[in-house]
N, C-alpha and C positions, 0 to 999 in steps of 0.2 A: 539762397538759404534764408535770406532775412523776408524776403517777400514770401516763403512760403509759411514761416513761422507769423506775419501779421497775417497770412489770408486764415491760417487754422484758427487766430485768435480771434478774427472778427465772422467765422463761423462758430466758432463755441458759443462766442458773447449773443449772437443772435439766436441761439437755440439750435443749431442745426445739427451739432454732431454732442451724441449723449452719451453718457460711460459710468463706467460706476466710480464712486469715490472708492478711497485704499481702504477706509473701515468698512465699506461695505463687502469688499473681497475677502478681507479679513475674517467678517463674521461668517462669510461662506465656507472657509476652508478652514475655519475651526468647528464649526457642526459639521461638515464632512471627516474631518480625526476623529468624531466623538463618534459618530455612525460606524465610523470602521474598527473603533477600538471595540464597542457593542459586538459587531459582526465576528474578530474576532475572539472574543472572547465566549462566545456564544458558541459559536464551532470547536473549540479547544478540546471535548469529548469526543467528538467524533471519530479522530485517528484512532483512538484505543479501542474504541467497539468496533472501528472497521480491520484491527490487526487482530482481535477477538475472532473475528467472521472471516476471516482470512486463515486463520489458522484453524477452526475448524472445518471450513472448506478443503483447505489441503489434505487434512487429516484423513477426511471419510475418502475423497478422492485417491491417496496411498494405499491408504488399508484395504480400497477394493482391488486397487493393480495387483498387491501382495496374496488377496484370496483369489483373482482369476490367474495369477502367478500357476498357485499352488493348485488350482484345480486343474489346470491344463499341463501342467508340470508334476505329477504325484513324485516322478521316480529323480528330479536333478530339484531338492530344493534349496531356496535361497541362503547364501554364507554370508556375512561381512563382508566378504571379499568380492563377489560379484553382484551387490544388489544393485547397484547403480548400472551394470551394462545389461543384465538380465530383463530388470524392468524400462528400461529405456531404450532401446534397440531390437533389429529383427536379427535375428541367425542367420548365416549364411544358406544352410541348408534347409530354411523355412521352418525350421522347428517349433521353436518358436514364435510364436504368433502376436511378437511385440509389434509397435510398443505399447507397453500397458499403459504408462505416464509417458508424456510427449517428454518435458523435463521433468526434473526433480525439483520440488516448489523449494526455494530458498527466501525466508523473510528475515533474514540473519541480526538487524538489531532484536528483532521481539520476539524471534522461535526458530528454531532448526530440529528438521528430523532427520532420525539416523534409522537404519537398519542393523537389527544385533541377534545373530545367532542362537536361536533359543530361547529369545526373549520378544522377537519380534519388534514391533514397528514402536521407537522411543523418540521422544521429544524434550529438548531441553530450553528453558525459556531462562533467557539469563536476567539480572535484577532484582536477586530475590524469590524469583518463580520456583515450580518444584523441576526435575529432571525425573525420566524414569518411563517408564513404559506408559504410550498411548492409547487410553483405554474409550475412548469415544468424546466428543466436545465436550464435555466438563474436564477433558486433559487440561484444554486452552483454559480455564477460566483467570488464570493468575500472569496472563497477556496483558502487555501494555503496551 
């Protein structure tokens, strides 16, 4: 042990083995926080415009399954009660010619849509948002 701490010593002292001082790692890894705090904060917008864009993606993509629903279905249309197996599944007797939607989009902190009887395809965005019938992307604009 002791012979191999003089032989590291009498390489150091000769120049042989180089390193950083601790202020120099120091200064490294505090301009690295400060780049990441920049980065983060720089992105801190983007989740809300990308749950913005998400939920009006969901929306047109519903509101079509619900009109090829109703165009290919005139005479069984959608209830509260069965919109989720109607548009998401196939009939056993091939009737229908699901599924319209593979699933049903759920983004539960920032939007949920429901199906209601008569009033068609609604969205409710909790935090202040509105609730109420989806009426094309400026539904979403009050997403965050």
């Amino acid at each position: 042990m002791i012979s191999t701490y003089q032989r590291l010593k009498r390489q150091r002292d000769a120049g042989e083995i180089n390193g950083f001082t601790l202020i120099e790692l120091l200064i490294v890894i505090v301009v690295l926080g400060i780049l990441a705090a920049v980065v983060i904060f720089a992105l801190g917008g983007i989740t809300g415009k990308s749950a913005v864009a998400a939920c009006q993606a969901d929306g047109a993509t519903v509101s079509t399954a619900i009109a090829a629903y109703n165009a290919q279905n005139p005479q069984t249309p959608l209830t509260t009660a069965n919109y989720l197996a109607d548009l998401t599944t196939k009939d056993a007797d091939n009737q229908n010619q699901g599924p319209y939607v593979q699933s049903w989009p759920s983004n539960s902190p920032h939007y949920q849509f429901s199906y209601v009887t008569g009033t068609g395809l609604e969205i409710a965005i909790p935090f202040g948002g509105s609730a109420g019938a989806y009426t094309g992307p400026s539904s979403c604009a009050t997403v965050s």
